[in-house]
N, C-alpha and C positions, 0 to 999 in steps of 0.2 A: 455161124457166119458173123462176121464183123461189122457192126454198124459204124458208117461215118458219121464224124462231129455235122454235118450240115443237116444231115437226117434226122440227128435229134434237138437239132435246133429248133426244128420248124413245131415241135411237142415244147410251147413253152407258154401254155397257159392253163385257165381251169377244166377247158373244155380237152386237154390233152396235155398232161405233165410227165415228161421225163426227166430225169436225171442222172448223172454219171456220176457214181460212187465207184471208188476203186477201182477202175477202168472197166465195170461191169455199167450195164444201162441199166435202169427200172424205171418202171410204169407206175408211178404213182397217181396216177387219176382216181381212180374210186378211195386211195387211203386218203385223200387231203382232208375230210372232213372228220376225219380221224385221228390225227395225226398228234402226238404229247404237246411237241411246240406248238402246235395253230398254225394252219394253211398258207401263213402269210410268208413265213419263213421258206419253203418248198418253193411257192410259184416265185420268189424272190430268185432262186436258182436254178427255174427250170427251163430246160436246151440246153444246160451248163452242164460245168461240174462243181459237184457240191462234197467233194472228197476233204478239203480242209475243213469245211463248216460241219461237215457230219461230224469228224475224228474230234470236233470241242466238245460234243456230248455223248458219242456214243462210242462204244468197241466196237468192231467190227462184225465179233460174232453175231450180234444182232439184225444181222440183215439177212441169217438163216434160222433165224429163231424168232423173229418177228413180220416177216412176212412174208404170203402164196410166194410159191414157187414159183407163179403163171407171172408173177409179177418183174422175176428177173427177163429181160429181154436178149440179153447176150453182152461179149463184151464191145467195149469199144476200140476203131480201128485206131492201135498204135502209131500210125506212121504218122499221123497227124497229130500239131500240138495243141493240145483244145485248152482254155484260158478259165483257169479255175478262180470263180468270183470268190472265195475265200479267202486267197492269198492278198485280193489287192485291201479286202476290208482289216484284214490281218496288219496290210502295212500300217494303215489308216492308225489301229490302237496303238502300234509301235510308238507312233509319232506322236500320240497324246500321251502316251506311259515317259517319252524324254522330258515332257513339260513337269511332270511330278518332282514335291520337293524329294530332297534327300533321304534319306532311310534314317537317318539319325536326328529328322528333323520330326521322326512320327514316336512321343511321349505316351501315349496312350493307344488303348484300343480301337478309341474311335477314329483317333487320327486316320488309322489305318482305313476304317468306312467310309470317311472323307476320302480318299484318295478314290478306294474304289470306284465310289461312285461316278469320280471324271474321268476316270479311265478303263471299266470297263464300256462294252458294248451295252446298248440301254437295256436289251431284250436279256443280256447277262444278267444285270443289274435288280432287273424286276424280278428275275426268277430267283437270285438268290433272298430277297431285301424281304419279298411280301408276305402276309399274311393273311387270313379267310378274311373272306366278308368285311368289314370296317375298318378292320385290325387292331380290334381293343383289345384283345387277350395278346398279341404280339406285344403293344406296347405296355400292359399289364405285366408281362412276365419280367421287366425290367425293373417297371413303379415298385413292383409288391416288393425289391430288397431296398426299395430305400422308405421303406417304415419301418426299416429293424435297424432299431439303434444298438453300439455296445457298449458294456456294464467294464472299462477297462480294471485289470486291477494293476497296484503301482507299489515303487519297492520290491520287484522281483529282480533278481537276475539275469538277465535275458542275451548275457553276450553271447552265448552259441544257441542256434534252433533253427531245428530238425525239421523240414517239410515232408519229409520220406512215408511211407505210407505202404501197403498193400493193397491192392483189387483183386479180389478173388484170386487171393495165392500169391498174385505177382507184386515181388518187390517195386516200386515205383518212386522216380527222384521227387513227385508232385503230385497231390490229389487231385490230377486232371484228367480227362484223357480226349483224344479227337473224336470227337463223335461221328456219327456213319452221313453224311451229307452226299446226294447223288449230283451230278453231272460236273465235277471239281477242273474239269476240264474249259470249261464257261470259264473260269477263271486265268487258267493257266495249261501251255500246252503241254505240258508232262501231264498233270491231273495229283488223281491221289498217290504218285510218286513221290511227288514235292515233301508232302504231307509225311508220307512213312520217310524221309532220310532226314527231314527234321526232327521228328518223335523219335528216328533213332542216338540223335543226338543229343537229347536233352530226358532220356528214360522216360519217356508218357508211351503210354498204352494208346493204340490207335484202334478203331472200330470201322471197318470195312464193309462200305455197304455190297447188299446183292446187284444194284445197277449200277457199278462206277461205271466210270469214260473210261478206264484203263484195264485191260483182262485182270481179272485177278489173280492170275498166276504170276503177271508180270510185279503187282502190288509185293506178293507176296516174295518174290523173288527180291525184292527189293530190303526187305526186313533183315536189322542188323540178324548175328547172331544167340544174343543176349535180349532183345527185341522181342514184344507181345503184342501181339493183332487181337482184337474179338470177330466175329463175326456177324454179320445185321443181315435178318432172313424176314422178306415179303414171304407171310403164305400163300401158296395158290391153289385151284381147286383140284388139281392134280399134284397129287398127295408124291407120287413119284418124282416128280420134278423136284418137288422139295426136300425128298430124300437125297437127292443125287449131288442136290446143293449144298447139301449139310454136307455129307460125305465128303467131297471135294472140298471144304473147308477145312475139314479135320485132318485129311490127307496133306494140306497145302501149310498145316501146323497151327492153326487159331486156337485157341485157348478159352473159347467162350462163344456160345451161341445166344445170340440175342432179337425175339422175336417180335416185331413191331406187333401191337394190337392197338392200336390208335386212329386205323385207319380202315374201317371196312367200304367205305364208300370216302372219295377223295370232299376237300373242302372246298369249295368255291375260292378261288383267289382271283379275285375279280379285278386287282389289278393285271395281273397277266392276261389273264383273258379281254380286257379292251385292247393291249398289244397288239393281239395275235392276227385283229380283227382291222388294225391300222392299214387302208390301203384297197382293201378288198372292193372298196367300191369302182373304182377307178376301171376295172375288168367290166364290171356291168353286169357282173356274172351274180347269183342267190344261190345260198347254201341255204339249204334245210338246219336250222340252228343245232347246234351242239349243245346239251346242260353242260353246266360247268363242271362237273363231278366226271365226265366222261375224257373229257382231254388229256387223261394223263393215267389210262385204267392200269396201266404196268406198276404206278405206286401206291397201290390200294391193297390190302391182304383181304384172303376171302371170306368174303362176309357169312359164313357160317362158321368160322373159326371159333371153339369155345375153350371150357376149359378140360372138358373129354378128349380134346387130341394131345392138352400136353404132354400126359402118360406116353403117347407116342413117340413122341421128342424124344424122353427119355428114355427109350427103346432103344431108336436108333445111333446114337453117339453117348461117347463119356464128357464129352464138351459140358460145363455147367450150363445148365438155364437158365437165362438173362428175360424178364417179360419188360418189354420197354413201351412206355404210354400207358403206365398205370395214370391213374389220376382220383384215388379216393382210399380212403382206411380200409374201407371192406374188401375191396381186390386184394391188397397186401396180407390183408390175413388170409384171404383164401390159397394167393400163392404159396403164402407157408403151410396153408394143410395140403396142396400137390407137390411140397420139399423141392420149389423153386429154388435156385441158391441167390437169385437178387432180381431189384426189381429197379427200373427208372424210371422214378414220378418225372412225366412229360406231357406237354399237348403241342409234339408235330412243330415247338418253337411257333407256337400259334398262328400254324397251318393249317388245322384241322379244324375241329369243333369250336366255334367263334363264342366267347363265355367262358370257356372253360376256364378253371384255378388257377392263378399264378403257382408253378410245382413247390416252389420253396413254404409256398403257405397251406401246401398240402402237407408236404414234408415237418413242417411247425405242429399243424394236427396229428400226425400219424405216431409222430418217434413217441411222446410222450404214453401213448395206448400199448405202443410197442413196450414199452419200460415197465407199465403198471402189469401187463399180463407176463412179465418173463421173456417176451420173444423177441426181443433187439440183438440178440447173437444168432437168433434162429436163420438172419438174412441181412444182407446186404444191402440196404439202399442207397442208389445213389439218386442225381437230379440230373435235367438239362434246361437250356430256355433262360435268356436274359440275363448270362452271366458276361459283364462286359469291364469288372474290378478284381484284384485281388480280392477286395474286402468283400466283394459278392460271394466268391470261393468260400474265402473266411465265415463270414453270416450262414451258410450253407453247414461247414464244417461242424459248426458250434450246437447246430439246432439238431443236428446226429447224419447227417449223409454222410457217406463214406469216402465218397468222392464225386468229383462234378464233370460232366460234359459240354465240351466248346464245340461249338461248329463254326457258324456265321464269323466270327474274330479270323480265325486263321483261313478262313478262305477268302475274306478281304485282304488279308495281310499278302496270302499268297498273288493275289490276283496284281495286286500294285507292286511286288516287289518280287516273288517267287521265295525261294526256298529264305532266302536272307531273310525276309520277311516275315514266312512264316517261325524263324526261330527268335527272331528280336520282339516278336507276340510272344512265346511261349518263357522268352527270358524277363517282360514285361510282368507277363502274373507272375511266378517265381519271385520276382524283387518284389512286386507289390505284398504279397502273403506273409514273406520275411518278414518285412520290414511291419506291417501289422499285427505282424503275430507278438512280434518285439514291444509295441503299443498295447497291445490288449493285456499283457506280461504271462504269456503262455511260451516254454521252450521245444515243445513238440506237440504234434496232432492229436497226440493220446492226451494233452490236458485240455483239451477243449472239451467245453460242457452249454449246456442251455442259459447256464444264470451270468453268460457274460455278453448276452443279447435281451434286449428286450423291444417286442411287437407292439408297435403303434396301431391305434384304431383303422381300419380300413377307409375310413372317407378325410386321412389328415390328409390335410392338401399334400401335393407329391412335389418334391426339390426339384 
């Protein structure tokens, strides 16, 4: 039977929260203290519909895969026009994104993070921006490339050079590729659409996480024909789920399976979490406190994951094995004795574990050990985290990575601008790498080496 809009009006607090997704109802009262976003967000839309504000971060499938059945109530009566609070905040961004300079006025990277900033939604803004606890390894991951100076050489040649490259097989016009970043829809209403018809214009390999906002069928639907996806897999402790995920990957055509271990318990990002929490008093209402590790258990892999399952992995798919959130020399040699085919020194873009290494200066220790025992062909390394220059690219390329991972750039880029955006970022590092590679007097990736960088002490003061 049909519930009328005034019925679930009257369910719009903590002590009774409904909401209209899809023209179906649910009863979210007991998930509120549960909930990835924080509570605050839900009773914000509850007796409404909260059908636009879901579809920024979520698929749809998720609301039969994430929660009780008991929790659907029925649908809602069509005949009436029920007033969806999404749309008007929706206009609300519209009209701040008209205030934005021009596309041709954003020179750099960050231009693009300025923009973001004023024109996404704030609760956007926090979830893409923040990092654990203090956020010294976030802002770390950026510091540690500006104490690597390079050693240019001069008198070369350099009127043609080659950025071109391969990842794992695939020819690529750029040592970049989009890395796996979840809810890309916070930015923009397409989501990781945007993202794959850019990448299909400019040959970068895109990495598709397991939670986009957009099916992944649709992402992949999306994929030029010349076009390469990897895939980004949460484990969980239902081993069959994650079979089924990989499969469905490999059926969907990705070319690479890459499995986060960086996260078996989430990190505290304690700026989102005082968000979440903005308002709540005003109800009068007490929630039994949430740790902060628990607000977001979908993005966690599970915490008994070792190195006994990856043999599994390779069981089930011919996809290569990709381990992402290495973060030390002794993992990367172990991945080579389970004949990983690459590994991404990362920490989560200093989400996770608050200290952890800036990757690049993991990568500075590892390639050289990798060199002295023979085993720099045995795998792949690439990095991600705090690449916001070409010349970061460059410094990365030189010290032996293979190639690098962007997230946060192009999803600012997207969020202020969409798709234009995101390829006037991806045509940005391209000119930047060029035009440095021309400086350093190197004409393609293959002559880059360690001795045209040199590492400054850890405690120089930072530019």
């Amino acid at each position: 039977m049909a519930l009328h809009p005034s019925e679930v009006a009257k369910h719009n607090n903590a002590k009774s929260c409904w909401l209209i997704i899809h023209n179906q109802v649910y009863d979210l009262t007991k998930f509120l203290p549960h909930h990835p976003g924080g509570r605050r967000v839900l009773l914000m839309h509850a007796g409404r519909d909260a059908t636009q504000r879901f579809n920024l971060v979520h698929s749809k499938e998720i609301l039969d895969t994430g929660l009780d059945p008991s929790q659907k109530l029925g649908p809602i009566d069509s005949s009436e026009v029920v007033e969806d609070v999404g749309r008007q905040e929706e206009g609300e961004r519209q009209t701040t994104l008209i205030k934005k300079p021009p596309l041709s006025q954003c020179l750099t990277i960050r231009d693009f993070e300025a923009v973001a900033q004023q024109t996404m939604r704030r609760e956007s803004w926090e979830y893409y921006s923040t990092g654990s606890e203090d956020e010294f390894t976030l802002k770390e991951n950026i510091s540690a490339f500006q104490r690597i100076r390079f050693r240019p050489k001069v008198l070369i040649n350099v009127e043609h050079v080659d950025i071109s490259t391969t990842l794992l097989g695939t020819k690529t016009a750029i040592p970049i590729y989009v890395t796996a970043t979840a809810s890309a829809k916070l930015g923009h209403p397409e989501g990781e659409v945007v993202l794959t018809r850019a990448s299909n214009n400019h040959g970068i390999v895109q990495m598709i996480p397991l939670y986009s906002s957009c099916p992944i069928e649709e992402i992949a639907d999306a994929r030029a024909p010349d076009a390469t996806q990897w895939f980004q897999l949460y484990v969980k402790k239902d081993r069959n789920a994650s079979r089924k995920a990989v499969e469905k990957a490999e059926r969907l055509g990705f070319k690479a399976l890459c499995i986060t271990v960086d996260n078996p318990h989430l990190g505290s990002r304690e700026r989102v979490l005082r968000l979440h929490f903005e308002g709540d008093t005003s109800a009068g209402d007490e929630f039994e406190d949430v740790p902060a590790t628990e607000l977001d258990p979908s993005l966690t892999s599970n915490a008994s994951l070792s190195w006994e399952d990856i043999p599994w992995f390779q069981s089930i798919t011919k996809m290569p094995i990709v381990i992402k959130g290495v973060q030390r020399v002794e993992d990367v040699l172990t991945a080579i004795r389970y004949g990983v085919q690459a590994v991404i020194l990362s920490n989560h873009g200093g989400r996770q574990l608050e200290y952890a290494e800036a990757p690049i200066e993991v990568l500075a220790e590892l390639m050289p050990i990798l060199r002295e025992r023979g085993l720099d062909h045995k795998i792949e390394v690439y990095i991600d985290g705090g690449i916001r220059r070409g010349t970061d690219v460059l410094k990365a390329l030189c010290l032996g990575a293979r190639g690098v991972g962007i997230g946060r750039p192009f999803l600012y880029a997207m969020a202020g601008y969409g798709q234009k955006g995101v390829e006037k970022a991806m045509r940005i590092f391209k000119d930047e790498l060029e035009r440095n590679m021309r400086l350093i007097g190197c004409n393609s990736i293959d002559e880059l080496h360690p001795g045209l960088v040199k590492m400054l002490p850890g405690d120089v003061a930072k530019i």
